[in-house]
Structure formats: structure tokens, C-alpha cells
C-alpha positions as CSV (number, residue, x, y, z in Angstrom):
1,X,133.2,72.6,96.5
2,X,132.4,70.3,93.6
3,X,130.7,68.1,96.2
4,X,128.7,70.9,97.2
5,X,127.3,71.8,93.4
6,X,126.5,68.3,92.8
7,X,124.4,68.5,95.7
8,X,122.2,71.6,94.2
9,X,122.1,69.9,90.9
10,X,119.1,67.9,90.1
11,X,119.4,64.2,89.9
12,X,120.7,62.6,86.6
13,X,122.7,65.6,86.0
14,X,126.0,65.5,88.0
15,X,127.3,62.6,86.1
16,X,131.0,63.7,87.6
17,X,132.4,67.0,88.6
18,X,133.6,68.4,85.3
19,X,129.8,67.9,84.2
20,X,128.7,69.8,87.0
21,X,131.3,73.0,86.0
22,X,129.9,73.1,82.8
23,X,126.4,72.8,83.7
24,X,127.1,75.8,86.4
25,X,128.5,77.8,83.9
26,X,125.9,77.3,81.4
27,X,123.4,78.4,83.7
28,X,125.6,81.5,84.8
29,X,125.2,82.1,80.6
30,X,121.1,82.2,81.0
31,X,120.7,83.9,84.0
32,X,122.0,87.0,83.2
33,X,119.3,90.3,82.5
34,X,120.3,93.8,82.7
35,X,118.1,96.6,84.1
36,X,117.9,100.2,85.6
37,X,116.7,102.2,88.8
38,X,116.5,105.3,89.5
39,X,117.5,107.6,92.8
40,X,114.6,107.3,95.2
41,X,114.5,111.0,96.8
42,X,111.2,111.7,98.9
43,X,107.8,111.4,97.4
44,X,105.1,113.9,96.3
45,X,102.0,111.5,96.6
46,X,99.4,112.8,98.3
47,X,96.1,110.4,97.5
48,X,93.5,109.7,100.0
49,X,91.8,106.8,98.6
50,X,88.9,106.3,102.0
51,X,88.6,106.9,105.4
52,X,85.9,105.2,107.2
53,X,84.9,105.3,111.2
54,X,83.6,103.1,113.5
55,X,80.3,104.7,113.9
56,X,79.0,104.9,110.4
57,X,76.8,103.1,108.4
58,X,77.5,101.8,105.3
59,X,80.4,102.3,103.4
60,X,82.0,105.8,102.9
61,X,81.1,107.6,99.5
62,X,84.3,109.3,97.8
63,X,83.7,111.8,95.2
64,X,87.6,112.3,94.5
65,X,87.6,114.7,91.2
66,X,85.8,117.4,94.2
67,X,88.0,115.9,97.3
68,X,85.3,115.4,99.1
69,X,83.9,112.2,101.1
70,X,80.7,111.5,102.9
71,X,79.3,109.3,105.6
72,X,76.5,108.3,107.0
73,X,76.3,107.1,110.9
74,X,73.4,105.6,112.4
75,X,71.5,107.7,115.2
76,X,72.7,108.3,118.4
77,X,71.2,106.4,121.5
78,X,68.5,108.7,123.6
79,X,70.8,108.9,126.1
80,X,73.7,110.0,124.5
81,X,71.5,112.9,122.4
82,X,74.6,113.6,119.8
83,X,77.6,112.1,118.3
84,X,80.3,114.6,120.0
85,X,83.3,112.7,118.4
86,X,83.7,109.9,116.3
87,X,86.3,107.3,115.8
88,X,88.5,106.8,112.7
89,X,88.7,102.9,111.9
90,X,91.1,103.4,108.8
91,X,92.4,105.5,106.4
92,X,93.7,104.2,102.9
93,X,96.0,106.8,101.5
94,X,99.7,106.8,100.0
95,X,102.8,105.8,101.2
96,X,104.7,108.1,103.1
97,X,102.0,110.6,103.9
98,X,100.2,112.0,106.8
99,X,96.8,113.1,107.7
100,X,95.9,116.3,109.6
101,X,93.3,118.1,110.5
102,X,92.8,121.8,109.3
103,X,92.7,124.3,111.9
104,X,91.4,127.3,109.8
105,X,87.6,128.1,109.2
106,X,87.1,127.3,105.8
107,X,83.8,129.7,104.3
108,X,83.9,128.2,100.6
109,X,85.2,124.8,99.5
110,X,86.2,125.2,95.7
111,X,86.1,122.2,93.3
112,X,88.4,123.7,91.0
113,X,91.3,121.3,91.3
114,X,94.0,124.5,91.1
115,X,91.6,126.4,93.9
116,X,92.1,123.5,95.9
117,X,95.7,123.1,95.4
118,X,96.2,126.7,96.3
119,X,93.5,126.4,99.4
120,X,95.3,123.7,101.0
121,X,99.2,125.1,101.2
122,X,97.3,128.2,102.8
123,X,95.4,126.6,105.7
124,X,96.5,125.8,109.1
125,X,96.8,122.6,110.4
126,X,97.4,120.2,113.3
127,X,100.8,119.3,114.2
128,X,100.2,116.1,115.3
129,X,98.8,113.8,112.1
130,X,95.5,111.8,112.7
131,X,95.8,108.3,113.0
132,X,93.8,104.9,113.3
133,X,91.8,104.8,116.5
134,X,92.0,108.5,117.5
135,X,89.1,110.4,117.8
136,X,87.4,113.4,116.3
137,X,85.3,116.5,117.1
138,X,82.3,116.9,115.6
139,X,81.6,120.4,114.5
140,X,78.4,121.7,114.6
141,X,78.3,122.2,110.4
142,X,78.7,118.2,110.4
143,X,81.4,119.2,108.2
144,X,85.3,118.1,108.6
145,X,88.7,119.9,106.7
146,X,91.6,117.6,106.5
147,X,94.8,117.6,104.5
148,X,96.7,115.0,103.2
149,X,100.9,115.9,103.5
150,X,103.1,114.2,101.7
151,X,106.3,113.0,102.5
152,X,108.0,116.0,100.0
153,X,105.6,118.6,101.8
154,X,103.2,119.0,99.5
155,X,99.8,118.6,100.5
156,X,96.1,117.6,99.4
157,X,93.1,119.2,101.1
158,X,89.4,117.0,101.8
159,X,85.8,117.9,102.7
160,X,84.0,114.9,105.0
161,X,80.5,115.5,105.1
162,X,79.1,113.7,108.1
163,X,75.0,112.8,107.3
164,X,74.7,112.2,111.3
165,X,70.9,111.7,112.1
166,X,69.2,112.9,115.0
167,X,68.2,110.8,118.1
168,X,65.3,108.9,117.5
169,X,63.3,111.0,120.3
170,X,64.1,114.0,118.3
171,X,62.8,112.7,114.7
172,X,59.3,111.8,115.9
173,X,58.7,114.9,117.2
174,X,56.0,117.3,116.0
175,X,58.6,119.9,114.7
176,X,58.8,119.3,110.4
177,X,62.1,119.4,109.2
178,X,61.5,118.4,105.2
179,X,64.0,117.7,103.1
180,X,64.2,116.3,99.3
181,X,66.6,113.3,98.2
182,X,67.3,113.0,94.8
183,X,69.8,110.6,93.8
184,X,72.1,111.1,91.2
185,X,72.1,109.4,87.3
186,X,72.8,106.7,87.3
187,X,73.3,104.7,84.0
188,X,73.8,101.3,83.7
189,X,72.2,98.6,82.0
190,X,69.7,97.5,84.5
191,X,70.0,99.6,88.0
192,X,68.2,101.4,90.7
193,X,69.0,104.4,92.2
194,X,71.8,103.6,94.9
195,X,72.7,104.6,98.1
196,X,75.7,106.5,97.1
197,X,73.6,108.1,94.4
198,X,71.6,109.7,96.8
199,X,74.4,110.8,99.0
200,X,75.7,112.8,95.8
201,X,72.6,114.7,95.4
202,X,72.6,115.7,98.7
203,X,76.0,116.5,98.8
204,X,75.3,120.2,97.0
205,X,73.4,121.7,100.2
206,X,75.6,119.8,103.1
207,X,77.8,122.6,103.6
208,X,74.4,125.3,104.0
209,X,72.7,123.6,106.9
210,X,73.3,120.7,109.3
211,X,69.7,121.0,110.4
212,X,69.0,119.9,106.6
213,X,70.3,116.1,106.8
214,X,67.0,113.8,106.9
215,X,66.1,111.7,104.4
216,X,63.0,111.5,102.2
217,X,61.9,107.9,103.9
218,X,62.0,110.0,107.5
219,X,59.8,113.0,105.7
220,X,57.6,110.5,104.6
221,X,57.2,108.6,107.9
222,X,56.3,112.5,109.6
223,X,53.4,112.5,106.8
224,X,52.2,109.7,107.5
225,X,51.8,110.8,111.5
226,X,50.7,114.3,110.5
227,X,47.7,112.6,107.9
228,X,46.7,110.3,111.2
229,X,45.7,114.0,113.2
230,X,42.9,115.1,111.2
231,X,42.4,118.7,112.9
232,X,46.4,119.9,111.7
233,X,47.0,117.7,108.3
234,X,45.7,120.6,106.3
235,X,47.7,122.9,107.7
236,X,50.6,120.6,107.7
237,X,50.5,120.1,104.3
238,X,50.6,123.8,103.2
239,X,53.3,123.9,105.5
240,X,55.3,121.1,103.3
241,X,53.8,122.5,100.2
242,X,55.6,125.7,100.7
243,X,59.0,124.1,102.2
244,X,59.2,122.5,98.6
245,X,58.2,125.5,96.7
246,X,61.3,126.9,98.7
247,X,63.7,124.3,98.1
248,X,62.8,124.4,94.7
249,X,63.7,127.9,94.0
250,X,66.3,127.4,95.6
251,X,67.9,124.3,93.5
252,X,67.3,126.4,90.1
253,X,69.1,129.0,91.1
254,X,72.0,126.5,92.4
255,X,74.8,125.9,90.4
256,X,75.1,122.1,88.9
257,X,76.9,119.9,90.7
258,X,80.6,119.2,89.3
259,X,80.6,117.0,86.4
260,X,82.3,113.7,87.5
261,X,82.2,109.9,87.1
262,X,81.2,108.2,90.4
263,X,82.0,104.4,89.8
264,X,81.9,102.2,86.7
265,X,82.3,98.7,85.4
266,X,84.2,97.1,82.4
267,X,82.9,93.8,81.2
268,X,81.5,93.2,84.8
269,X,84.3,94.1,86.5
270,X,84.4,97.3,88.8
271,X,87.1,100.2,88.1
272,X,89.2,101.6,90.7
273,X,89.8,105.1,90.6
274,X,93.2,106.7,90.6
275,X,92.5,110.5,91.4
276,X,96.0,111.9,90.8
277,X,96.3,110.2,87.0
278,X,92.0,111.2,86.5
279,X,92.0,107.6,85.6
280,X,89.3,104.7,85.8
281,X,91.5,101.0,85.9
282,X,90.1,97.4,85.6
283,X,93.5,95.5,86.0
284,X,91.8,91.5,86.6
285,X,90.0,90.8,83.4
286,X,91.2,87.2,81.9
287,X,94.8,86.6,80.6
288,X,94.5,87.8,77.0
289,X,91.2,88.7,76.8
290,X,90.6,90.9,73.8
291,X,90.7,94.3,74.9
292,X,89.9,96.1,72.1
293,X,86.1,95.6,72.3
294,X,85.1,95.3,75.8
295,X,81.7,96.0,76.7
296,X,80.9,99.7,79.4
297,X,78.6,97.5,81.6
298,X,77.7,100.8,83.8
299,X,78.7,103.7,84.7
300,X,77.5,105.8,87.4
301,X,77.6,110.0,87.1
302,X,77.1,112.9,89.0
303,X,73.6,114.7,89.1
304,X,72.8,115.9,86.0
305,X,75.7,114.7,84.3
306,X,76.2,113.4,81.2
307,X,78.7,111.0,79.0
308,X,80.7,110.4,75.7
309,X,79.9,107.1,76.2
310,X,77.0,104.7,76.6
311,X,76.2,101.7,78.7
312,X,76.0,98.4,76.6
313,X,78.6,99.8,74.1
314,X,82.2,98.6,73.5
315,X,85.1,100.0,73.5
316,X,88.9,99.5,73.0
317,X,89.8,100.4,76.5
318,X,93.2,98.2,76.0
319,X,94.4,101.4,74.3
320,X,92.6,103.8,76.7
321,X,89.5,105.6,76.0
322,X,89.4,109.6,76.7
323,X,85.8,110.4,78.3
324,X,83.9,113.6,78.7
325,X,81.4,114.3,81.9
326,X,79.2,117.2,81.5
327,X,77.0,119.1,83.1
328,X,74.2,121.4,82.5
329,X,76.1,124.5,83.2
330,X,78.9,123.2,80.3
331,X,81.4,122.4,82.5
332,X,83.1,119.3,81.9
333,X,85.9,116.6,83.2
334,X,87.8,114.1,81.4
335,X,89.2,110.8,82.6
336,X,91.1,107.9,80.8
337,X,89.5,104.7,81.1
338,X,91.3,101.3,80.7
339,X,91.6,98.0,81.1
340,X,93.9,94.7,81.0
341,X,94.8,91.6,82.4
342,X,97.8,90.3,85.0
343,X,100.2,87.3,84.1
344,X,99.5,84.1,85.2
345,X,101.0,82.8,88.4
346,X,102.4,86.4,88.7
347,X,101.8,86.4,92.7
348,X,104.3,83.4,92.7
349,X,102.0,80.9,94.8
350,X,101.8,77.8,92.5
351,X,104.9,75.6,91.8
352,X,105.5,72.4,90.1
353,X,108.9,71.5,92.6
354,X,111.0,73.9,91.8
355,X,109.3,75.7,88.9
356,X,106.9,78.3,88.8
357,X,103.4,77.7,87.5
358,X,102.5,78.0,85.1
359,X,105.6,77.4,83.4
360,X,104.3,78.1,80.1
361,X,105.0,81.7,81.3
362,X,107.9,81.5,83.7
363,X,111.0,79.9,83.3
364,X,114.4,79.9,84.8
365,X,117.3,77.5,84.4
366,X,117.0,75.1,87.1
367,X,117.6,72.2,84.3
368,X,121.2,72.9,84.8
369,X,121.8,74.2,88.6
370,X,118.8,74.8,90.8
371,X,119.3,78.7,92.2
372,X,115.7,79.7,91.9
373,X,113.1,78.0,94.4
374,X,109.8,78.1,96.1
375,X,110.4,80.5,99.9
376,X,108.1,80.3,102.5
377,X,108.1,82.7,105.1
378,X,105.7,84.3,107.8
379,X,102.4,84.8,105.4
380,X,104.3,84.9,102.2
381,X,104.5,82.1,99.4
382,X,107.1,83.6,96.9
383,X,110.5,82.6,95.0
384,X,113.9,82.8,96.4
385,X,116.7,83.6,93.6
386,X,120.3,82.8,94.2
387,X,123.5,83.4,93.0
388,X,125.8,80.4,93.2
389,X,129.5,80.0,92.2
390,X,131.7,77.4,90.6
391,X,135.3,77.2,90.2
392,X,135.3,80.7,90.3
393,X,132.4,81.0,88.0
394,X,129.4,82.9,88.7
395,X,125.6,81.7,88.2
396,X,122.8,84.2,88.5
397,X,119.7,82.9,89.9
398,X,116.6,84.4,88.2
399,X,113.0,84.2,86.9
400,X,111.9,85.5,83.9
401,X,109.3,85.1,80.7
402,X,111.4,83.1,78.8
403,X,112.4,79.6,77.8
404,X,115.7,78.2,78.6
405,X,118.0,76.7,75.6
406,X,115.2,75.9,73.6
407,X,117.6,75.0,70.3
408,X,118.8,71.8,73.2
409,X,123.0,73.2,73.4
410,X,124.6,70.3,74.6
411,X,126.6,71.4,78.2
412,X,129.5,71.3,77.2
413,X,128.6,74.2,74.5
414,X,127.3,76.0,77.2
415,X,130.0,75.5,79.4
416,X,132.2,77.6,77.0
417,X,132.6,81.3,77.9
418,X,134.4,81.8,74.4
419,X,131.3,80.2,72.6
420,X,128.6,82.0,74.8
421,X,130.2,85.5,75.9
422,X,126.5,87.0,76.4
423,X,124.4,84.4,78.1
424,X,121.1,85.6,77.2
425,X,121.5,84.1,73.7
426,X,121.0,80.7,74.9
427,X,116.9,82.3,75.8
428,X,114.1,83.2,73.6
429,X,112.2,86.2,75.6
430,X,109.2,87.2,75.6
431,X,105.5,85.7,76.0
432,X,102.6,86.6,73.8
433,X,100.3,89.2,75.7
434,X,98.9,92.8,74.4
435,X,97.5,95.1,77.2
436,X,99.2,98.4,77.6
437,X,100.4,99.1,81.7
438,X,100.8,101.8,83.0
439,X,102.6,100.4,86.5
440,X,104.2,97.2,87.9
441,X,104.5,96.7,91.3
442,X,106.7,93.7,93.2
443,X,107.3,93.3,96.6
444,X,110.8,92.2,97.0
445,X,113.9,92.2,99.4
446,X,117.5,92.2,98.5
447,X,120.7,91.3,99.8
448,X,123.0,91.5,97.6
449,X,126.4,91.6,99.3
450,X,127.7,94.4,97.2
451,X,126.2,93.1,94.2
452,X,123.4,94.8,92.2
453,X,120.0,93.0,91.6
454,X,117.6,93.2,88.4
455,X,113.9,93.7,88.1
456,X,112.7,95.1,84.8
457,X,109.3,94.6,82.3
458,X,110.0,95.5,78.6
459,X,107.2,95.5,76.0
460,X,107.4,95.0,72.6
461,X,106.0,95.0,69.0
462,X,107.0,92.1,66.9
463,X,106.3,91.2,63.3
464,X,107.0,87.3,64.1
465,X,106.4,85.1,67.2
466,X,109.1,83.3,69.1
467,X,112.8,84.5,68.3
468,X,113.8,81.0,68.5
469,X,112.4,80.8,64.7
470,X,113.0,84.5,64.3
471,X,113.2,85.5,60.3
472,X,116.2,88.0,59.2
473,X,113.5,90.3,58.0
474,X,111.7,90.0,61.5
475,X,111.8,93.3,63.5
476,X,111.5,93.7,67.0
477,X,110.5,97.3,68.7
478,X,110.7,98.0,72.3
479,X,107.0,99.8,72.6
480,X,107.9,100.6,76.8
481,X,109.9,99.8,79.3
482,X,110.6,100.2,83.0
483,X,114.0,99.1,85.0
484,X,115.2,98.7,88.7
485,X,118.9,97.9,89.1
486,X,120.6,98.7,93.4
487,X,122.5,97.8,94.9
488,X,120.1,97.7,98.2
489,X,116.9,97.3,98.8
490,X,115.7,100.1,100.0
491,X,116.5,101.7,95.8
492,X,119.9,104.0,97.6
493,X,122.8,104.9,95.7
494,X,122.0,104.8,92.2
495,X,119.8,106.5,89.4
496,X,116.6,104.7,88.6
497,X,114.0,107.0,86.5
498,X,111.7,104.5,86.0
499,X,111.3,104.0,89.8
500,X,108.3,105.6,91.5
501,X,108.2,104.4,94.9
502,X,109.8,101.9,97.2
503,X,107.9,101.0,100.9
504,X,109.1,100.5,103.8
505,X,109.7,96.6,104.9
506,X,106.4,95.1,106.0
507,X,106.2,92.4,108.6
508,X,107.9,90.0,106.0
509,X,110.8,92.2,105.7
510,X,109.4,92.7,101.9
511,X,109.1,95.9,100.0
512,X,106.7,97.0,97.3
513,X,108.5,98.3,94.2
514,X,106.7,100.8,91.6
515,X,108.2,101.5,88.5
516,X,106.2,103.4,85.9
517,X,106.8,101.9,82.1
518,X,107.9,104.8,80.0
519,X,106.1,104.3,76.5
520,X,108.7,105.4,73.5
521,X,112.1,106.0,74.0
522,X,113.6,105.1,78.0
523,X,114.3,107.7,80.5
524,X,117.7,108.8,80.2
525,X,120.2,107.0,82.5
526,X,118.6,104.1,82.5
527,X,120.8,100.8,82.2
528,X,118.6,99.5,79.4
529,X,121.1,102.1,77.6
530,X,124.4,99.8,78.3
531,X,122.3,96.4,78.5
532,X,122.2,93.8,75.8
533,X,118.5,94.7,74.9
534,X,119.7,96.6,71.8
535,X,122.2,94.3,70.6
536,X,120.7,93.0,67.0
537,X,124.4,91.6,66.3
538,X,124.9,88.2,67.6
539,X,128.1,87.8,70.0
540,X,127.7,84.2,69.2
541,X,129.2,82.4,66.3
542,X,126.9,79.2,67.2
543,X,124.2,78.7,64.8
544,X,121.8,78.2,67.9
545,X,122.9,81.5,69.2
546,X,118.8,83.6,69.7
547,X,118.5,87.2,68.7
548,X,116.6,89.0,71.1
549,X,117.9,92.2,70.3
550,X,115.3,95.2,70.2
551,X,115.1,98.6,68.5
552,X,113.4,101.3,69.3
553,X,110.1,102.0,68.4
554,X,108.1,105.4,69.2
555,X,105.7,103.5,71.8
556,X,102.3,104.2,69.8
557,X,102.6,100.6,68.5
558,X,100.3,97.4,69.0
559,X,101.9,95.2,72.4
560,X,102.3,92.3,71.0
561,X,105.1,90.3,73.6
562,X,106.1,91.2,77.2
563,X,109.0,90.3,78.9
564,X,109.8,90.9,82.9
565,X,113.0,89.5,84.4
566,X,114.1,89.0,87.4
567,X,117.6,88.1,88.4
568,X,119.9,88.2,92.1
569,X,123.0,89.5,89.3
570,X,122.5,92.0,87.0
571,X,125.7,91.4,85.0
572,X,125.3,87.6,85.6
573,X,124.5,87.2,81.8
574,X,128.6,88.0,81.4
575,X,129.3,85.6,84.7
576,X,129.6,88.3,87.2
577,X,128.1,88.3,90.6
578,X,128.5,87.6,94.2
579,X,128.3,84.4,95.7
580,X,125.4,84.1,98.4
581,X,123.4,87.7,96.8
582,X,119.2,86.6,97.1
583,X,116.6,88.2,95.4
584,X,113.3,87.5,96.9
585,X,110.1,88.4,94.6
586,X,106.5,88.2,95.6
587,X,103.0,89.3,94.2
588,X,103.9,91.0,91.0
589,X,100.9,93.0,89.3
590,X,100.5,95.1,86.5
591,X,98.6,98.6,86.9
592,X,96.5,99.8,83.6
């Protein structure tokens, strides 16, 4: 056995066998990390993020405050006369759910979100769900019902509005078919009117008439063929005249569109939109960029619609910022809108041997027994963490924000169970960062052998820096936290609150963990409650012991550190574990 640790040690540290004990059990001491989970029952989400076919032009336009999407297509061939069905090429929507198509007739689409939560557990429809590759009717209204069902039941119901042109035969004949675009505002600091803000305008009179679906560049072209016959232009023109007049009269007495936010940028960087949460995300800027006065480089709004906030302004959207769409008719939406930055190296590509890069963020204690490595498999480039065993002993491999014995305790110190009875004293957690999360994903797989793994983030609010040099009247607050702790992979037979959703394996048998950071005070029953994190008494009695202890703050404070941990033991900081349990981690990223 002692042949076999000096084997996984690194080279100039397995001077003789009782070196390479000690140096097991020290890094037994520093792997350790508590953490929580929560019981995964089924889920409730229900988004549809897109759904594009294989006929359309363009991409698809997604208006999701009024559930509704449209598409353009380009015409049909002579021959073929009409699109009769169309082909989906994908659908983007959450985990776990299904799509359907609705059976019922549907005479009045609301946009009230509660109308449309009650309209869609009324309707009818299909049993079958609607997948990649099948194919679709096209209903003479161009106009498409389809519900989203989540794994729970609950479902989510969408308007597609389908802008499908005639054949070309058909638009150059004499018949005038007029119709206005106008696209919707569009602020931003130097923009013209876009194709998707022309597809919102028109939006408002889809549902009213399918005859009503060509564009101003097509009404234009028919003028300029009516002005070449001299004996009908007059009368052509009168004729237009008075379709305008109509349509006209016809949009003042229409109600305003729904106030919303179409798209919009943060310091040059597009926002995705998460419709369930009503909240705009930038989640790439720069690693510590200062988030508390970054610029709104554009923002795009519904027709008509107007802003609590301006183009070319900043704003502290590290915090959040609450925003206010309005329309002329006083209606009005609000969305959060934020912003922040990922750790470096966090999608666990880059290594220096066995160390992540860079490892001015990640550590692990390889310096002492190497449990933690780079993994390669099928399309993935992420780290493999061990647990290893000695005489007994057991050594948690893990990877975490951290620095490993930073004070320099000699082996032998470490080595002593008596000396060291809570491992985590020999790190100083915690890297310098202050954006505000709301989400971290991981994709991961476990097998633990009976044993229970760790994955958990903690933010926190200090008055010093590092708490290797941390002052007696230095306090430490836990601002949020979020915590996985199973036994299995798959999240079953335990309690984690903080856990939102957990996928099914993918082709390299990894999963993709959510966990949701609670801000304040943790969900009740999570392990952070009999962890170590709020242990401001030393166990130690060696001066080189580091207090990383915590205490609770109310979650409104400044971020000022962050520390995420992962590790194949949870109770490996106290040297338990099972020989042979792997934690693999890949592609972590934080969701603002």
C-alpha cells in the first residue's frame, strides 16, 4: 500500500513511507468542505426560449412578456402555390418539458400573464408532444397555439405568427393588397430600424387577417408598376389613398401594443432574457469589471413604448436595476436588469500539469498527494477528484477557491489528527470578486460508493482581505449561499433546498447541476447548518491554525469574496470518506 501512495505522490516528496502517511493525512486535513442539497422532486419549468423551422428566413422573433413568437419564411415556389406544413428544426425550452400543439380554437389571445396562465390549463391539446423534424399544418389564420408542459404538469401557452408570403406569381399580380410597416422604437445609441422591429409592429393586426402580411418594400414595388400604366395610376392611387385612410382609423382606435423590452445590451454585450424571473442578464463581462457603473449601450422597446432608463447612461446593474416599460395607454412592465462576470478558468480547460489555471483562483492540495487531475473524455476537458486512502486514513480529493497551507505547516504538523481535528484550518478561502448571482450551474457526475460528494458557492462581505492575515476585529458575513451534498448523482435521497434542477446524463455521462444562491439567511435544512462555515472558534491550538469562520449577515451587503468548493468527500475535512468515490466537474458558470 505504501508503495502504491508513493507512486501518486509527486516527485521529491515520498522521501520514505512514513513521509508519505503524513503527507496523506495532511492532505485528508485540506480537502475537506461541507455542503447541502436538496430533494429533487419533479420540476415546474415551463420556458420556451425559440423555436425555429427549416423554411423560414431569418431568425425567429420572441416577444416573451406576451408569449408570442414570429417568423418569417421565404415564398413558396410557383409550383408549390402555398406552404401547407412546415418543418420544426429546433426548439430551445426547459428541461423536462414537452411541447404540444393546442387543439382548441382560440378567438382572443390575452397578454395578461394571469389570462394566459388560466387560458392554457383550459385548452385542449395533442397527446403526442411535437418534436425536432416533425411537421406542421398550416392554418389558414397563419397563426399557431402551442403549450409548453412541464414535467410537474403545469403548462405555458404560445402564439406563432407565421409572416408566410405569397408565391411570387401571386404578388405581381394586378390585385392591391397594401399594407403599412412600421417598426417598433428602437433606442440605442446609433441604430436603424431592424428587422425584428418591424416584425413587432406588425405583430398587433397578425391575428385579424392573413391576407394582410406584405411588406411595405412589396407595396412599394406594386406602385412603382401601377405609376408605369398611365390610363389606371390615378385611380390606383385613390384606391391606396383610401386603404391608408382605413388603416389609419383603424390603428387609433387600436389598443397599444403591450409595453415590453425586446432586446438590450450592457457595455456592448447582448442580454439574455429569462421570461419566468422578467429578468434581462449579461453573465460574460471581464473578471472584476466594475459593475456599478456600466454603461445601457441600447435597448430596444415595443411600439410606442417607453423607459426609466436611457441609452448612453450608466448604471449599477451589479446590484440590479428595476426598469419601467410604458406605453401610451399607461400600462406598464417591469424587469430586473443585471450584470456580472464568470471566474476564470471556471470551464476547467486550462492546466498547468496537474493544476487548474489559473491557479491564482483554483487550488487544491496536490503539493502533498495528487487526487485532483486533468480528465479527458469524449468532448469534455474537465477535472477528475479522488478520494484516496492511507493506513486507514482518508484523503478527499477536491478543487476549490482557496490556497493550500499558506502559513508553510511542516508535514509532520499536518500529519497530526490531534493538532489538525478540522482540516479546513490549514486553507484561507475565498477570492476577491463582487458580482451578485443569482444561479450556478456545473455539469458533474458522481460515484461515490456510498459516500456523499460536495459542490457549494458561499458569498461573503469582509472587512479585511485574506484570512491568512485576518485581524481579531475582522468580521466575516455570509451575504448568500447555495449547497449540493448526495449521495448519487442523479440529487436522490436527501434534502437539498438550494437545488433547482438536475439533467439527465448527456452523451458524457455528465449532468448539469442548478442551485439557486439564497441571499440572507440559508434555506432551512441545509448542511451549511452543521458544517464548519460558522465556526469563529478555532479547533486548532497551532498558531498557524486560519479562521475562516462566517456569520450571518442579512444578504443586502456589498460581495466582496466568493468561495465555491468542490470535493469527492463531504466530511473529508474530519478524514472520512470512501476509498475510490470520484467527483467529476466540468463547465461551471455563474447566472446573474
Amino acid at each position: 500500500m505504501l508503495f502504491e501512495i508513493f507512486n501518486h505522490t509527486k516527485n521529491g516528496r515520498c522521501a520514505n513511507a512514513t513521509l508519505s502517511f503524513l503527507g496523506i493525512l495532511a492532505f485528508v486535513i485540506l480537502n475537506g468542505c461541507s455542503a447541502d442539497y436538496d430533494t429533487f422532486g419533479v420540476s415546474d419549468y415551463r420556458n420556451l426560449e425559440e423555436i425555429t423551422f427549416a423554411e423560414q428566413d431569418g431568425s425567429s422573433a420572441v416577444y416573451s412578456a406576451e408569449h408570442r413568437m414570429e417568423f418569417d419564411f421565404v415564398a413558396p415556389s410557383e409550383s408549390q402555390k402555398i406552404w401547407d406544413s412546415l418543418t420544426i428544426e429546433n426548439i430551445d425550452m426547459s428541461h423536462f418539458a414537452s411541447l404540444h400543439l393546442v387543439d382548441d380554437e382560440i378567438e382572443e389571445f390575452p397578454t395578461d400573464s394571469l389570462e394566459l396562465d388560466s387560458l392554457a390549463q383550459k385548452v385542449a391539446c395533442s397527446k403526442n408532444a411535437v418534436k425536432v423534424g416533425d411537421k406542421i399544418q398550416v392554418p389558414s389564420s397563419h397563426i399557431v397555439y402551442v403549450v409548453v408542459v412541464s414535467e410537474s404538469g403545469m403548462k405555458s401557452i404560445w402564439q406563432l405568427v407565421l409572416n408566410i408570403p405569397e408565391p411570387e406569381s401571386e404578388r405581381s399580380s394586378s390585385s392591391v393588397k397594401s399594407a403599412k410597416s412600421s417598426s417598433s422604437v428602437k433606442s440605442a445609441a446609433s441604430s436603424s430600424a431592424s428587422s425584428s422591429s418591424a416584425k413587432s409592429a406588425a405583430s398587433s393586426s397578425a391575428s385579424s387577417s392573413s391576407t394582410n402580411k406584405s411588406s411595405s418594400s412589396n407595396s412599394d414595388g406594386f406602385r412603382d408598376s401601377i405609376d408605369s400604366r398611365d390610363s389606371s395610376s390615378s385611380a390606383a392611387e385613390n384606391s391606396i389613398e383610401s386603404s391608408d385612410s382605413r388603416e389609419s382609423k383603424s390603428s387609433d382606435s387600436r389598443e397599444a401594443s403591450a409595453p415590453q423590452i425586446i432586446s438590450l445590451s450592457i457595455a456592448g454585450k447582448s442580454a439574455e432574457f429569462d421570461a419566468d424571473r422578467k429578468t434581462f442578464h449579461v453573465d460574460d463581462l471581464d473578471f472584476r469589471t466594475d459593475l456599478t457603473a456600466l454603461e445601457l449601450s441600447e435597448i430596444e422597446l415595443s411600439e410606442g413604448a417607453t423607459a426609466n432608463i436611457e441609452v448612453g447612461e450608466s448604471y449599477d446593474f451589479g446590484a440590479g436595476v428595476q426598469v419601467t416599460v410604458t406605453n401610451a395607454n399607461d400600462e406598464s412592465e417591469t424587469y430586473t436588469i443585471k450584470a456580472g462576470y464568470q471566474l476564470p478558468g471556471s470551464n476547467f480547460n486550462s492546466w498547468k500539469g496537474d493544476d487548474v489555471a489559473p491557479d491564482s483562483i483554483w487550488g487544491n492540495a496536490n503539493t502533498i498527494l495528487t487526487t485532483t487531475e486533468k480528465i479527458t473524455s469524449g468532448s469534455m476537458i474537465g477535472a477528475q477528484i479522488q478520494t484516496s486512502s492511507a493506513l486507514t486514513k482518508m484523503a478527499s480529493g477536491s478543487l476549490y477557491t482557496a490556497d493550500f497551507n499558506p502559513k508553510g505547516v511542516g508535514t509532520l504538523s499536518m500529519a497530526s489528527s490531534s493538532t489538525w481535528p478540522d482540516g479546513n484550518e490549514l486553507l484561507d478561502f475565498g477570492k476577491p470578486f463582487a458580482a451578485r448571482p443569482e444561479f450556478m450551474e456545473v455539469k458533474f457526475s458522481y460515484d461515490g460508493k456510498g459516500d456523499s460528494c460536495d459542490i457549494y458557492i458561499l458569498l461573503e462581505n469582509r472587512t479585511g482581505d485574506k484570512n491568512v492575515n485576518r485581524k481579531s476585529s475582522d468580521v466575516n458575513k455570509l451575504v448568500a449561499s447555495a449547497w449540493f451534498r448526495s449521495t448519487k448523482a442523479d440529487n436522490s435521497g436527501r434534502e437539498n433546498p438550494d437545488v433547482v434542477s438536475v439533467s439527465e446524463p448527456d452523451e458524457n455521462k455528465m449532468r448539469t447541476l442548478r442551485l439557486k444562491l439564497q441571499y440572507g439567511e440559508p434555506l432551512a435544512g441545509s448542511p451549511i447548518e452543521n458544517s464548519s462555515t460558522f465556526n469563529t472558534k478555532l479547533e486548532s491550538s497551532n498558531k498557524s491554525a486560519i479562521n475562516n469562520g462566517l456569520v450571518q449577515g442579512t444578504g443586502d451587503e456589498p460581495v466582496t469574496h466568493i468561495r465555491v468548493v468542490f470535493a469527492s468527500s463531504a466530511d473529508g475535512n474530519h478524514y472520512k470518506g470512501t476509498k475510490g468515490a470520484i467527483l467529476v466537474i466540468d463547465e461551471m458558470k455563474l447566472i446573474y
